[in-house]
C-alpha positions in Angstrom: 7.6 -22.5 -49.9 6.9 -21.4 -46.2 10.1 -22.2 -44.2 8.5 -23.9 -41.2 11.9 -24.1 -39.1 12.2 -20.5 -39.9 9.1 -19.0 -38.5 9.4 -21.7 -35.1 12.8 -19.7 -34.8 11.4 -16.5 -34.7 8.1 -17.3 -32.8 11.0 -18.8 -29.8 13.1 -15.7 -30.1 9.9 -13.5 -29.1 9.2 -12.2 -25.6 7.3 -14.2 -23.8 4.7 -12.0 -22.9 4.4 -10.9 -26.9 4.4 -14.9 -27.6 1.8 -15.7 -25.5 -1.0 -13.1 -26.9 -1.9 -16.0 -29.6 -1.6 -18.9 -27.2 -4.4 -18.0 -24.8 -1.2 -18.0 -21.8 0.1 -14.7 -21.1 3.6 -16.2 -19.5 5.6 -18.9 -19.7 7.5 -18.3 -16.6 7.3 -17.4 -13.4 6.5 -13.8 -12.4 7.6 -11.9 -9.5 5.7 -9.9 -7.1 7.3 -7.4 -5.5 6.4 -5.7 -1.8 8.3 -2.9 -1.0 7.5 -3.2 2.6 8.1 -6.3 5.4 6.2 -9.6 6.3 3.1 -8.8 8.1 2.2 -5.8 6.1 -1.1 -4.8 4.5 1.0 -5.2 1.0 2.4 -8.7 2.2 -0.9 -10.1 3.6 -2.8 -9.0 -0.1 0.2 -10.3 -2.4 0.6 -13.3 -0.5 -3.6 -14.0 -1.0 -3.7 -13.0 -4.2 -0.4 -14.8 -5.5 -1.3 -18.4 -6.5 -5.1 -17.2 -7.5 -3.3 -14.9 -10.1 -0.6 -17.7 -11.1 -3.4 -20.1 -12.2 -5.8 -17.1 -14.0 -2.1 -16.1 -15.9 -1.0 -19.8 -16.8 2.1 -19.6 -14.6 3.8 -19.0 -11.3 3.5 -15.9 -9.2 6.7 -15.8 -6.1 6.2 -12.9 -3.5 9.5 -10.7 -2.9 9.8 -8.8 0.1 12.4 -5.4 -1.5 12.2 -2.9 1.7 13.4 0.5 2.5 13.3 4.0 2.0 9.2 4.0 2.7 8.9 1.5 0.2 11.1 3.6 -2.6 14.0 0.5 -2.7 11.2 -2.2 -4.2 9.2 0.3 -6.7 12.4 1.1 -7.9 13.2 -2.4 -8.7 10.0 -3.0 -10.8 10.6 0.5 -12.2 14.2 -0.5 -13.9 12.5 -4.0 -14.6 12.0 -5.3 -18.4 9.1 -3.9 -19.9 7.1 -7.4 -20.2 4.8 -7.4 -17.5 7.0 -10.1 -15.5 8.0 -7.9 -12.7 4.8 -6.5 -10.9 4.6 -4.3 -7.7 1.7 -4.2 -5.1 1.7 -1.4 -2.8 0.0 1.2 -0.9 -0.1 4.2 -3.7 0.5 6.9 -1.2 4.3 6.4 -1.3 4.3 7.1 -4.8 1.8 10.1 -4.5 4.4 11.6 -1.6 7.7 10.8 -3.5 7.9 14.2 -5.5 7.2 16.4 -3.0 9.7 14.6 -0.7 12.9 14.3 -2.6 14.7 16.8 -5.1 16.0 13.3 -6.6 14.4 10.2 -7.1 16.2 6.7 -9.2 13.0 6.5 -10.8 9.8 8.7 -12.1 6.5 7.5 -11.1 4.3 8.7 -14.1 7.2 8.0 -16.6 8.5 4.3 -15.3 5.7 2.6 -13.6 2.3 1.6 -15.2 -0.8 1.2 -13.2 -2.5 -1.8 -13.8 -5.3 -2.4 -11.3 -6.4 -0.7 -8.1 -7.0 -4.1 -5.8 -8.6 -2.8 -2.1 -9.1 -0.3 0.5 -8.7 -0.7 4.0 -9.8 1.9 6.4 -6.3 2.7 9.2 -7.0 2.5 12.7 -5.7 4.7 15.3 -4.5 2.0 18.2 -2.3 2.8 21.5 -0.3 1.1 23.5 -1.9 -0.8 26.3 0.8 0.9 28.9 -0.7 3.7 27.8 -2.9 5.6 29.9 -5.5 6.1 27.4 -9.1 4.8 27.0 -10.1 6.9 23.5 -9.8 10.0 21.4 -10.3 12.5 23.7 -7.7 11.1 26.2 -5.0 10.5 23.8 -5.3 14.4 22.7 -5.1 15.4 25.9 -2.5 13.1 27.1 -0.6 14.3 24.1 -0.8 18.0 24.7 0.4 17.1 28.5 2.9 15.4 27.8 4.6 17.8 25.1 7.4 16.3 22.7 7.2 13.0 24.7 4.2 11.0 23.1 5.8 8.6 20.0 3.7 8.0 16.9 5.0 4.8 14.8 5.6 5.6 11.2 5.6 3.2 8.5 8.9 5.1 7.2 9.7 9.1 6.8 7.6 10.7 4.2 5.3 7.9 4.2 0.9 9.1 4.6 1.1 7.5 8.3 4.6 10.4 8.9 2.2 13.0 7.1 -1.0 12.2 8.8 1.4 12.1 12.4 2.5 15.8 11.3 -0.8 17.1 10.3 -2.4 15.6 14.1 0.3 16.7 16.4 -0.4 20.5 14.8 -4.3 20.0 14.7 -3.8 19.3 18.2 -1.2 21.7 19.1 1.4 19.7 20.5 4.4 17.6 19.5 4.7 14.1 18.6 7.7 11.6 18.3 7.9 10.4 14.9 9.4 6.8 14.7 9.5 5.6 11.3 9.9 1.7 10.7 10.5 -0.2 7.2 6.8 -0.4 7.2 3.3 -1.0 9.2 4.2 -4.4 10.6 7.3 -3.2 12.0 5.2 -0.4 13.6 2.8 -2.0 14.8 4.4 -4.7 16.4 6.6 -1.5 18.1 2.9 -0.5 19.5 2.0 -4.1 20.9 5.4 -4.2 22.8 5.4 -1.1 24.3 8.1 0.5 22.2 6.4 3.2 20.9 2.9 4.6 22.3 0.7 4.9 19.2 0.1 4.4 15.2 -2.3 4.5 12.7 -1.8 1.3 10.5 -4.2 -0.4 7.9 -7.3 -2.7 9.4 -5.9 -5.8 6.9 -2.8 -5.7 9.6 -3.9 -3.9 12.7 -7.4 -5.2 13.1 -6.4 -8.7 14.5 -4.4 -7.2 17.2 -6.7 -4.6 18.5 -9.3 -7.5 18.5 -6.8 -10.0 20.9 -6.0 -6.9 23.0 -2.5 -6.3 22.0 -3.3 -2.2 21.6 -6.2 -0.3 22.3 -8.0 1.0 19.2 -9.0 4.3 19.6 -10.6 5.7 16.3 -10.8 4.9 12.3 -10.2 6.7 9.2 -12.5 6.1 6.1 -16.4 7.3 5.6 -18.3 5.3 8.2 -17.4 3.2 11.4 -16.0 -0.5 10.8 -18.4 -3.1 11.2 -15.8 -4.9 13.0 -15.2 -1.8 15.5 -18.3 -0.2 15.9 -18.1 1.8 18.7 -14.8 3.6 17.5 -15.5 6.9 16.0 -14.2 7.7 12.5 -11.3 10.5 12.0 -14.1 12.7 10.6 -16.2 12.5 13.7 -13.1 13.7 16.1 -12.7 16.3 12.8 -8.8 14.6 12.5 -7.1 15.6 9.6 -6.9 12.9 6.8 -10.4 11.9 7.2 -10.7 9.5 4.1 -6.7 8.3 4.5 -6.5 4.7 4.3 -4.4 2.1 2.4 -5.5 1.8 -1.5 -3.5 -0.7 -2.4 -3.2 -1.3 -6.1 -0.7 -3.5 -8.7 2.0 -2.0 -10.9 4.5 -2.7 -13.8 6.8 -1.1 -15.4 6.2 1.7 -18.2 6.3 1.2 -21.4 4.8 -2.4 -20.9 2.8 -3.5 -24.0 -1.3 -3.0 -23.6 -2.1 -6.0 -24.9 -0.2 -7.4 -21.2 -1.5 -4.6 -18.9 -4.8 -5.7 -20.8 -4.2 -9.2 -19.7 -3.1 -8.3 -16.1 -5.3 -5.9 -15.6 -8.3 -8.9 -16.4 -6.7 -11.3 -13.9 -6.4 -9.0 -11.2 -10.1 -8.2 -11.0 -11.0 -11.6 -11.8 -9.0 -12.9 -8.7 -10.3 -10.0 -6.6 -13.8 -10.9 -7.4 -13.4 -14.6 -5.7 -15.6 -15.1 -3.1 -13.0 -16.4 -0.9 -10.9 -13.6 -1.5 -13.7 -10.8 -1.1 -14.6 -12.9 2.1 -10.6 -13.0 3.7 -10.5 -9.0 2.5 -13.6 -7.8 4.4 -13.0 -10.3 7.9 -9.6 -8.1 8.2 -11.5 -4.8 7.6 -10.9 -4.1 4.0 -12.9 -4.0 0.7 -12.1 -5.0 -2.6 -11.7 -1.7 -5.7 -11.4 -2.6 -8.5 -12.0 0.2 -10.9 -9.2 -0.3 -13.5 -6.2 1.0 -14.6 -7.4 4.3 -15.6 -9.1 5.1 -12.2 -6.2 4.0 -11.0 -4.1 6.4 -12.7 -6.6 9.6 -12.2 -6.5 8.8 -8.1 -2.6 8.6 -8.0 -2.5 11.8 -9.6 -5.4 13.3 -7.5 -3.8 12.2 -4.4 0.1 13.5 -5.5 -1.5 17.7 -5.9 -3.3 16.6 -2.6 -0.5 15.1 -0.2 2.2 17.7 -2.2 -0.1 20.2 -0.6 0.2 19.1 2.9 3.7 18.3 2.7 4.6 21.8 1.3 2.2 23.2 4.3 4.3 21.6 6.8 7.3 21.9 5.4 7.9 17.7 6.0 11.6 16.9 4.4 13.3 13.8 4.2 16.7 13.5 3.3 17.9 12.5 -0.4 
């Protein structure tokens, strides 16, 4: 005779995310979504669109955390030492995590080993904007102003070792000169440094920077990515000007931590690109310069790795360090 207590005892002492697989609801509480960078940023604006879209395609809840510092290091590391269930996911710009080992001799965390990818969620070409004090119409004048005015020019950062620090590096010697480098707990920070006056220029995602370059805060000057912006036709692309980084961006793309179950990154990978492919979502994603990737978590995982042989090539070219 079946012990019917029994079995409801066992189902109840299950994980959730292991309980739910029959149930047709992957959770049955809230998740966290983790952004490793400040309010405002290309990683904020895309969790905090895509959060209550993925709560409803999941069953449950999905609450945005803001975990900065250390170029976005502090809040991977968090989801990294999380509980392997899937409850604890990261959105992020994947550069950081491509830059990491050629940066630091130590790290609290391994990014192959602890962190699974799960889906790869947009792209959003950078633009290159400058402070409106600036006297600096495009390009040509910035480069020039730059080399002028050796050592003196400042280039906002969205932290040290970050792709914005290493695409700062890589222009100041492509143009032989000297830059500042300010780095800032992320883009926002940055950028709103740019619209003050604080520091003179940055190159920042089009989800964030876009809007201000529109209302006249800065002065865009050029884009990264494989064609001009619709939005900003008339400024040329990092290829054109033959700037280093040509196809740089932010691919921003959703994590967990390794050793989570596939039957969960199966289910989280689903809901991801079912929320991306929303109409409204597609919609908000392209009016702030962006397009929606979704490719899935393998593509994911062959671009990260792609991308850390690339970046650990430039870094080791310039011999860029950041403190451990």
């Amino acid at each position: 005779m079946i012990d019917r207590r029994g079995v409801l005892a066992a189902a109840l002492a299950l994980p959730a995310a292991a309980r739910a697989q029959g149930s047709g609801q992957t959770f049955d509480r809230p998740l966290r979504l983790i952004v490793p960078n400040a309010p405002g940023g290309t990683s904020d604006i895309l969790a905090r669109l895509m959060a209550e879209p993925l709560g409803r395609a999941l069953g449950t809840t999905v609450v945005v955390e803001n975990r900065t510092g250390a170029g976005g290091m502090v809040g991977a590391d968090v989801v990294a030492k999380s509980a392997p269930d899937g409850t604890t996911l990261l959105v992020l710009d994947i550069s950081p995590l491509a830059t990491y080992p050629s940066l630091f001799s130590k790290m609290p965390f391994d990014p192959v080993r602890d962190l699974a990818p799960v889906q790869m969620l947009i792209f959003a070409p950078w633009v290159m904007a400058v402070a409106n004090k600036l006297p600096v119409q495009d390009a040509a004048g910035l480069r020039d102003y730059a080399r002028a005015h050796r050592g003196a020019v400042s280039i906002a950062n969205s932290g040290a070792g970050t792709l914005t620090h290493i695409f700062g590096v890589s222009l100041a010697q492509a143009w032989g000169t000297e830059l500042i480098h300010v780095p800032y707990r992320g883009g926002a920070p940055g950028l709103l440094a740019v619209a003050s006056g604080e520091a003179d220029c940055t190159a920042v995602g089009a989800t964030q920077g876009l809007p201000f370059v529109r209302n006249g805060q800065m002065r865009g000057i050029a884009v990264s990515g494989k064609r001009r912006m619709t939005e900003l036709p008339t400024l040329p692309t990092f290829g054109e000007l033959g700037w280093p980084l040509p196809d740089a961006g932010t691919w921003q793309g959703l994590m967990v931590a390794g050793g989570t179950p596939a039957p969960v990154l199966a289910k989280l990978e689903a809901a991801a690109a079912e929320v991306m492919a929303q109409p409204a979502i597609r919609t908000r994603i392209a009016d702030l310069g962006g397009e929606v990737v979704t490719e899935g978590a393998a593509a994911f995982r062959d671009k990260l790795r792609a991308d850390t042989e690339a970046l650990g090539a430039i870094i080791r070219a310039n011999g860029i360090k950041v403190t451990d």
